[in-house]
C-alpha positions as YAML, in Angstrom:
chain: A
units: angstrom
residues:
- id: 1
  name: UNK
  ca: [85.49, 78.18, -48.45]
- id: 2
  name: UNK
  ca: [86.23, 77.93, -52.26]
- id: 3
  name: UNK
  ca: [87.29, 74.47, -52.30]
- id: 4
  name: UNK
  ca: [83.50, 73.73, -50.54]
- id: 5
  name: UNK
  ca: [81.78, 76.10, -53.21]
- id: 6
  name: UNK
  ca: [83.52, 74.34, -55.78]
- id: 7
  name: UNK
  ca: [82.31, 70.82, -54.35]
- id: 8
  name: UNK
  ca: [78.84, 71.88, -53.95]
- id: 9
  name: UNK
  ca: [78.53, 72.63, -57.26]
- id: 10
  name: UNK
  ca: [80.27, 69.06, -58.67]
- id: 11
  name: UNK
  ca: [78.17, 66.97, -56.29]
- id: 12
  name: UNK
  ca: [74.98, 69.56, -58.48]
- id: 13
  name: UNK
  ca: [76.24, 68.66, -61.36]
- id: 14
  name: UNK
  ca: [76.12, 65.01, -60.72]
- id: 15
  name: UNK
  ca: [72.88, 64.72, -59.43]
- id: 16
  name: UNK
  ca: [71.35, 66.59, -62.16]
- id: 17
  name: UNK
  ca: [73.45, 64.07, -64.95]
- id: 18
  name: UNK
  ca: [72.08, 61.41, -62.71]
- id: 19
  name: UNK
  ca: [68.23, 62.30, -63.10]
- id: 20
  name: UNK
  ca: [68.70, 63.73, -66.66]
- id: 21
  name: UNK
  ca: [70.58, 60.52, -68.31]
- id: 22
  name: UNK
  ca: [71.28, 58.13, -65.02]
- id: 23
  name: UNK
  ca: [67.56, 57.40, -65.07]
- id: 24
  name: UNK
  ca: [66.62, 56.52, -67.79]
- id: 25
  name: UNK
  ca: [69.78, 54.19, -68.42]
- id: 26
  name: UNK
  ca: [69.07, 52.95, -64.84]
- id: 27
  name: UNK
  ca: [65.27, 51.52, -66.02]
- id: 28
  name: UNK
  ca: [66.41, 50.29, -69.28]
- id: 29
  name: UNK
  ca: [68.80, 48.06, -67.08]
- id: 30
  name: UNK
  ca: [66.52, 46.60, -64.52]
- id: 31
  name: UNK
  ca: [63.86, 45.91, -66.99]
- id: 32
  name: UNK
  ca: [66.76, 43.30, -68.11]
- id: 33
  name: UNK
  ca: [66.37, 41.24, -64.60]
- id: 34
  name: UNK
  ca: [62.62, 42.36, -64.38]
- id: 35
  name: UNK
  ca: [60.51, 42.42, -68.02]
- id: 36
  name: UNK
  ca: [57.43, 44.45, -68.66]
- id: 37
  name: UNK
  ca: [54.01, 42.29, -68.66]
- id: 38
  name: UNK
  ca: [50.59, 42.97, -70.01]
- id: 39
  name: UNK
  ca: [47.81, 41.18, -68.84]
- id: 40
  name: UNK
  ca: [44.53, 42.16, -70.98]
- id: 41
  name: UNK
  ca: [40.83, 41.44, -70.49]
- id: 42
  name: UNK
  ca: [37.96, 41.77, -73.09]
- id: 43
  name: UNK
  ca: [35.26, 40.33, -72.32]
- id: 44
  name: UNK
  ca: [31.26, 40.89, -70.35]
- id: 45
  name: UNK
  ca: [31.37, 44.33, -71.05]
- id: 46
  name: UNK
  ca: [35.24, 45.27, -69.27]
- id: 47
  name: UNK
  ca: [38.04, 45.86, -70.59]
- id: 48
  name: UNK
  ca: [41.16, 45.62, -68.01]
- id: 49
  name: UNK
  ca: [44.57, 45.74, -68.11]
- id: 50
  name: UNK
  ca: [47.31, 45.43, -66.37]
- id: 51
  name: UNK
  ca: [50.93, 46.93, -66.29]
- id: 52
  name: UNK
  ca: [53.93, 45.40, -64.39]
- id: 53
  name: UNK
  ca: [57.65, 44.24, -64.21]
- id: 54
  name: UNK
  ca: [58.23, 40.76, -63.30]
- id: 55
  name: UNK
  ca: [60.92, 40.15, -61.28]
- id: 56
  name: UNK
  ca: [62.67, 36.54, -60.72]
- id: 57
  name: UNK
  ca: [62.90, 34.70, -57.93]
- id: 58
  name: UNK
  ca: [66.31, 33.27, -58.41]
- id: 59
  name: UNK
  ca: [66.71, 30.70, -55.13]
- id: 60
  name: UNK
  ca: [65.41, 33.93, -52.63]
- id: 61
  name: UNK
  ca: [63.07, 33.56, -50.18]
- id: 62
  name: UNK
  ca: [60.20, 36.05, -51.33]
- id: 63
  name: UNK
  ca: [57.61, 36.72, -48.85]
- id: 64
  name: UNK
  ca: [58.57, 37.85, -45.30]
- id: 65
  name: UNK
  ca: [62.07, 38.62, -46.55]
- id: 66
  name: UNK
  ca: [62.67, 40.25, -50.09]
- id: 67
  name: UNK
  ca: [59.29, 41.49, -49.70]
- id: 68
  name: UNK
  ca: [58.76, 41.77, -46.13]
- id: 69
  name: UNK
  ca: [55.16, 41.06, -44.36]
- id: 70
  name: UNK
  ca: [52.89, 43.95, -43.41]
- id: 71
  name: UNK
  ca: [54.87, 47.30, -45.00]
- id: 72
  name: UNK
  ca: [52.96, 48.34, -48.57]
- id: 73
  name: UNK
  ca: [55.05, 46.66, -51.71]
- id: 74
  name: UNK
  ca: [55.44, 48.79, -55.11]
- id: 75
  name: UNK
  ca: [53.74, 45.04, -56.88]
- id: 76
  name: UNK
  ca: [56.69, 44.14, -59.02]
- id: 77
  name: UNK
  ca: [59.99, 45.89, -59.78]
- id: 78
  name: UNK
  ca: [61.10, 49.22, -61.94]
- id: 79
  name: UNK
  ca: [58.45, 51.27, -61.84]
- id: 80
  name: UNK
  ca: [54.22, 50.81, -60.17]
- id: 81
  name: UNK
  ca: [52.13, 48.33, -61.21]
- id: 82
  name: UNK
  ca: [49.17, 50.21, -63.03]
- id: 83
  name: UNK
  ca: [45.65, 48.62, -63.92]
- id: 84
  name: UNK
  ca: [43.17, 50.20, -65.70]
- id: 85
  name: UNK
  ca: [39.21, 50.00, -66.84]
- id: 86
  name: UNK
  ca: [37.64, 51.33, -69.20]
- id: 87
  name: UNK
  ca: [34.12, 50.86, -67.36]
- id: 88
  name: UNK
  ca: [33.22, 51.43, -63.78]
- id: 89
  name: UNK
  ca: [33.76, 47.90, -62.31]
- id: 90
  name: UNK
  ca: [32.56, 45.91, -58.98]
- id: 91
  name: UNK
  ca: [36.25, 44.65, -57.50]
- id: 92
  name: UNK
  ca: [36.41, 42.40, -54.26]
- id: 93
  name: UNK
  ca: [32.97, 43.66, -53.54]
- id: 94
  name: UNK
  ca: [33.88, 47.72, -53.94]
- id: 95
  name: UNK
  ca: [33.05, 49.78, -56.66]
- id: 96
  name: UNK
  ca: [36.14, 50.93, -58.35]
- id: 97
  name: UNK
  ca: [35.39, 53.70, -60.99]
- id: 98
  name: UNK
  ca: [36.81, 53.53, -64.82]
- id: 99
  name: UNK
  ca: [40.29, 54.71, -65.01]
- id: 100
  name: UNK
  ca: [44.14, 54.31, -64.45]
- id: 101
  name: UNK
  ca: [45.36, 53.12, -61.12]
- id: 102
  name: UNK
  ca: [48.74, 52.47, -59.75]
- id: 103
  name: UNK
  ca: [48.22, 49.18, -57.70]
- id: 104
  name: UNK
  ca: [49.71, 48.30, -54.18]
- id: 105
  name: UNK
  ca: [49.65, 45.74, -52.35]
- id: 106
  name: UNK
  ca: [50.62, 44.50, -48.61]
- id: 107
  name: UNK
  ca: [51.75, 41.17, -48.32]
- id: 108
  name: UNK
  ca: [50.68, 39.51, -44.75]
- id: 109
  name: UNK
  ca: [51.02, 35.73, -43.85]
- id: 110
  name: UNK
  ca: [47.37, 35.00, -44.06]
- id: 111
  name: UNK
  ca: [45.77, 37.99, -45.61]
- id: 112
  name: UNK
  ca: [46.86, 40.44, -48.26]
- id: 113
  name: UNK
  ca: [45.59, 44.11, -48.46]
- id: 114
  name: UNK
  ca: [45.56, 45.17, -52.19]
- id: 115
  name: UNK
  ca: [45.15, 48.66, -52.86]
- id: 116
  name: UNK
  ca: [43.74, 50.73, -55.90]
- id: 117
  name: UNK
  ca: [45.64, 54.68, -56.13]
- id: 118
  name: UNK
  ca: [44.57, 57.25, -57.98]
- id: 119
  name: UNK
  ca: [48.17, 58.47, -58.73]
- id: 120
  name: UNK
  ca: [50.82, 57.14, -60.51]
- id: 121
  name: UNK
  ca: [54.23, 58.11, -59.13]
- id: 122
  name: UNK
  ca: [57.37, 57.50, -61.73]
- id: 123
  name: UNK
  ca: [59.56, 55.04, -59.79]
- id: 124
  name: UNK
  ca: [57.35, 54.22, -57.25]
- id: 125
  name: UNK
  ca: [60.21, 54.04, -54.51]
- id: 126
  name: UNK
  ca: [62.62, 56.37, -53.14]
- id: 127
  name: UNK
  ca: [65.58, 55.85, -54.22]
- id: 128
  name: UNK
  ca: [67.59, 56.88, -51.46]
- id: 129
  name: UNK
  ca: [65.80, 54.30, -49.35]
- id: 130
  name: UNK
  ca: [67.55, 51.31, -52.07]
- id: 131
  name: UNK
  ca: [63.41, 50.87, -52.57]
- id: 132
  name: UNK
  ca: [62.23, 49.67, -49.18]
- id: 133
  name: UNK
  ca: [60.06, 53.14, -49.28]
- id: 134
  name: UNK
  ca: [57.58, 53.39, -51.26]
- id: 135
  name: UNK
  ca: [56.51, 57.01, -53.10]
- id: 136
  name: UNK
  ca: [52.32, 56.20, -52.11]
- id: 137
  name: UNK
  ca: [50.02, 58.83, -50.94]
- id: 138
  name: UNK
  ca: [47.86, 57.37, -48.92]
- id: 139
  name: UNK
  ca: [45.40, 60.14, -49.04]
- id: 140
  name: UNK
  ca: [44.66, 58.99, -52.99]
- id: 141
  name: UNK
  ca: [43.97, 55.48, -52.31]
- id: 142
  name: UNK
  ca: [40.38, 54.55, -54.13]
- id: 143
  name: UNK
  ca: [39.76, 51.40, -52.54]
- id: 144
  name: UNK
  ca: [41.69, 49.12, -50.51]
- id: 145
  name: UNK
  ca: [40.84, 45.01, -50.47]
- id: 146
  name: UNK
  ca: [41.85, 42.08, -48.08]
- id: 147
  name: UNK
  ca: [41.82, 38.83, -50.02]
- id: 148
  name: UNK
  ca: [43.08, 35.50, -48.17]
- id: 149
  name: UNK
  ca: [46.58, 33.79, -49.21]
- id: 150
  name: UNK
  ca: [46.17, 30.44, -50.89]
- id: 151
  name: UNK
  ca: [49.59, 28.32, -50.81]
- id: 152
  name: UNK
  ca: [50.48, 26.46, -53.91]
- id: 153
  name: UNK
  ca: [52.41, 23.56, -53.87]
- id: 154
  name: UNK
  ca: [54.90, 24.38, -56.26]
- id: 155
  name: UNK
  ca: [56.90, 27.77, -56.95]
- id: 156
  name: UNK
  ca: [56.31, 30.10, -59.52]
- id: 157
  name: UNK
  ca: [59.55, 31.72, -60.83]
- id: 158
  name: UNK
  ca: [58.62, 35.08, -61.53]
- id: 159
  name: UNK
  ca: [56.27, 37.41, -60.32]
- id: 160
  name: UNK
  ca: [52.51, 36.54, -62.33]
- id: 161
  name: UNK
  ca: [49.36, 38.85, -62.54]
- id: 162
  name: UNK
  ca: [46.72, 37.97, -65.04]
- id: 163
  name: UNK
  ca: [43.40, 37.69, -65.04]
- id: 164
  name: UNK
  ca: [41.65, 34.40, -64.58]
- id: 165
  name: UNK
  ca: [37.64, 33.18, -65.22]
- id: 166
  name: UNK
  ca: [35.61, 30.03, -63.83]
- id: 167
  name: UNK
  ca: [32.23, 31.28, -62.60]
- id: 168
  name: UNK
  ca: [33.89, 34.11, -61.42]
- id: 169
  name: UNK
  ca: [36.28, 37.00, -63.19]
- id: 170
  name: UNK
  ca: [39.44, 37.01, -60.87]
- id: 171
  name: UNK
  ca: [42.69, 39.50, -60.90]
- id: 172
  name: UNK
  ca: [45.68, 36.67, -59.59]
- id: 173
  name: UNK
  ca: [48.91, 37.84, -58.33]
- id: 174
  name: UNK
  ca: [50.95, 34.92, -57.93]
- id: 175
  name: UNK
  ca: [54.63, 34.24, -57.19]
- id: 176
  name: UNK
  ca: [57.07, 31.35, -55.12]
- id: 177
  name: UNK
  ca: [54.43, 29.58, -53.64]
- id: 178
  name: UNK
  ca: [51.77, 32.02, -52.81]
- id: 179
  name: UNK
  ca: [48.94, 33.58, -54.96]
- id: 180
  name: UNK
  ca: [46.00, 35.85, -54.14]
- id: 181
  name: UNK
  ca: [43.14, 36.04, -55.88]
- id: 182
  name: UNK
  ca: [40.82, 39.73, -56.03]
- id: 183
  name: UNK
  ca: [36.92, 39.04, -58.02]
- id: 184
  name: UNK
  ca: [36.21, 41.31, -60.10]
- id: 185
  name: UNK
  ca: [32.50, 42.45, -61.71]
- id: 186
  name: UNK
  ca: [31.07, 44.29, -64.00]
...
């Protein structure tokens, strides 16, 4: 009975030295293999941005097996993917209000379903799960957007978001050889 008090309390101890130090030396090291990215917009009256860790592709098959079809994706690595406006803004035809979103997305083969939170969990995943669970609450999703899969012929190393403008304001999340493309209005 002592020697399982006395384990309990080691196996507390560790856990709490993991989540006070662990952590943090944990994200400083994955932001190695996946770098922060800013992509900024100023321009018709917006101003977007976006927040995200690009992760490589390094010779993996990306979509349908690293990131598997039809289960919601954290967008990148480390921690969510946030966007944020400082004006209410029309995006793929819904009206998202000004603010800070975490952003979430679920891959399909054809169509992708990109999704607009109102909270902003700290990893994103659970870490017990080795990140194939994702911290969402579904309940706080703002707006939720299917946008169709365009092929490209050639891959894209790491994981891309930026915002592109023809005709048309567009947020692009591109990497290996597919990209989606979300309009965006004022």
């Amino acid at each position: 009975m002592k020697f399982l008090k006395w384990l309990l309390i080691v196996v507390v101890v560790l856990v709490l030295a993991f989540f006070l130090f662990g952590k943090s030396y944990l994200t400083e090291q994955t932001k190695k293999n996946s770098p922060e990215q800013t992509a900024t917009y100023v321009n018709n009256g917006m101003d977007l941005s976006v927040n995200y860790s690009s992760p490589f592709k390094k010779d993996r098959v990306i979509f349908g097996e690293l990131v598997p079809y039809d289960v919601v994706w954290r967008t990148g690595a480390n921690e969510p993917t946030t966007f944020t406006s400082g004006s209410d803004i029309n995006i793929g035809g819904k009206n998202l209000p000004a603010g800070s979103y975490s952003l979430w997305t679920i891959p399909g083969k054809e169509t992708w379903t990109i999704i607009f939170n109102s909270e902003i969990p700290e990893w994103g995943v659970t870490i017990f799960s080795g990140g194939k669970e994702t911290t969402r609450n579904p309940e706080t999703d703002v707006v939720q957007i299917s946008v169709p899969v365009q092929q490209l012929s050639q891959p894209i190393e790491s994981l891309s978001i930026i915002f592109e403008e023809n005709e048309q304001l567009y947020l692009s999340l591109a990497w290996d050889k597919t990209k989606v493309s979300l309009p965006i209005k004022k």
